[in-house]
C-alpha positions as a Python dict, from the first residue, in 0.01 Angstrom:
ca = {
    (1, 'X'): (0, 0, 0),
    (2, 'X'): (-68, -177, -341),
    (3, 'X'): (129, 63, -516),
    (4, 'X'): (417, -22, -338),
    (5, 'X'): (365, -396, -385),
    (6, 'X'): (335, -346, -730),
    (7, 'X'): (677, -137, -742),
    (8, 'X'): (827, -432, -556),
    (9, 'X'): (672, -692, -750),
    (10, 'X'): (809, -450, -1073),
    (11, 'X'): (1154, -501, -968),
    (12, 'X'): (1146, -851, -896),
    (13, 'X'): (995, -909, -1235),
    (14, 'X'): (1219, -670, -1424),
    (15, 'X'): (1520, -821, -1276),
    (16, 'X'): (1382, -1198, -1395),
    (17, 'X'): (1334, -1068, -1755),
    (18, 'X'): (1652, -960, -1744),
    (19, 'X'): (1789, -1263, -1648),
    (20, 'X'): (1551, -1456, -1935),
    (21, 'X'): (1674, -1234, -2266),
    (22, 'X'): (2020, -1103, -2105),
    (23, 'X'): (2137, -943, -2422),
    (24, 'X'): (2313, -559, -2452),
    (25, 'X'): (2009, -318, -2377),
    (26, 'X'): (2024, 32, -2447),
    (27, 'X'): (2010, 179, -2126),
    (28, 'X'): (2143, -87, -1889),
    (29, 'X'): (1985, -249, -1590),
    (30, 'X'): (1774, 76, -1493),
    (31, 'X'): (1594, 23, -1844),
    (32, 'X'): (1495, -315, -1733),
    (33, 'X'): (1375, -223, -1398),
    (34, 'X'): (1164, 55, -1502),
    (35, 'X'): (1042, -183, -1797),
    (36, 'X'): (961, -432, -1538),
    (37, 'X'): (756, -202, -1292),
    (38, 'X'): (552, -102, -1587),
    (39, 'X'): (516, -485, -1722),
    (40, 'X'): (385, -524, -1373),
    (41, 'X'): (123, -280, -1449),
    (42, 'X'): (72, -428, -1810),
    (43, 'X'): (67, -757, -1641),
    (44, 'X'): (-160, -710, -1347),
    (45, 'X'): (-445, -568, -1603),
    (46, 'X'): (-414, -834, -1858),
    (47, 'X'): (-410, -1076, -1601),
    (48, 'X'): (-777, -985, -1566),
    (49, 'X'): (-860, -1127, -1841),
    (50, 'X'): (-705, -1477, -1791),
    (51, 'X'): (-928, -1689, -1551),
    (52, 'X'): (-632, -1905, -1483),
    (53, 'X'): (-418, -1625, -1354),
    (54, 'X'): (-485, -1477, -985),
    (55, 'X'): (-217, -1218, -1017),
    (56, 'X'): (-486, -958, -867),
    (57, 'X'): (-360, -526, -870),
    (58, 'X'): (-134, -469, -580),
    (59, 'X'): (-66, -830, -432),
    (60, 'X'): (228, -1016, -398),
    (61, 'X'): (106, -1377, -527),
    (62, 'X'): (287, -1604, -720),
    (63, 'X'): (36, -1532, -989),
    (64, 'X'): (126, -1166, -984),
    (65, 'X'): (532, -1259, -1003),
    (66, 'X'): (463, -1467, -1314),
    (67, 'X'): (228, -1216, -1496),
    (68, 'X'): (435, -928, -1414),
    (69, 'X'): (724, -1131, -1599),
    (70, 'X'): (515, -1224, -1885),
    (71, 'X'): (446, -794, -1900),
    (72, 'X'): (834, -705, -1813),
    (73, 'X'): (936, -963, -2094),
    (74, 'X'): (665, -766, -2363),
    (75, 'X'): (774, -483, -2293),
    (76, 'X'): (1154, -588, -2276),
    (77, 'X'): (1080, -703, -2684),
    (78, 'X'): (879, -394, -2804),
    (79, 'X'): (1183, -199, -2640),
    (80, 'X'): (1433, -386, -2795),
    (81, 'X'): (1261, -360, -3160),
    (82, 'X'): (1192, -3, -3061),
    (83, 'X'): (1560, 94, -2973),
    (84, 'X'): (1723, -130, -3242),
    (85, 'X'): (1546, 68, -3528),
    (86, 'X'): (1713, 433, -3460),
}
C-alpha cells in the first residue's frame, strides 16, 4: 500500500514542480510526472535525514507533499541541465 501512496504522492508533487519552474521541458508533462514520482522517492529518503521533516516512506502527510516537491523540483533542475547540454 505505501507504494501506491508514494506513486500518488509522486504525481501530486510532480504536477506542483511543474507548476513552480513551468518552462518548455523536453518531454512534456509525462517528463514531469515521472520526475516527480521519483523526487518522491529522492524526497522521502532524504527526508530521513532532516529532523524537522516527518515526510515518513509511503504516507500521505503534509511533510511527505512538501519533501516530495523539494525531490521533484531537484530532479526537475538536474533534468533540465541534463537535457539542455545535448
Amino acid at each position: 500500500m505505501g507504494f501506491l501512496i508514494l506513486i500518488l504522492v509522486g504525481l501530486i508533487a510532480g504536477t506542483i514542480a511543474k507548476m513552480l519552474m513551468p518552462g518548455k521541458d523536453p518531454g512534456g508533462f509525462i517528463i514531469t510526472i515521472l520526475l516527480g514520482i521519483g523526487g518522491a522517492y529522492l524526497g522521502s529518503y532524504l527526508s530521513a535525514f532532516i529532523p524537522f521533516v516527518s515526510g515518513e516512506f509511503g504516507q500521505l502527510t503534509f511533510g511527505s507533499i512538501i519533501s516530495a516537491v523539494v525531490g521533484s523540483l531537484v530532479l526537475l533542475i538536474l533534468y533540465r541541465l541534463m537535457r539542455g547540454k545535448r
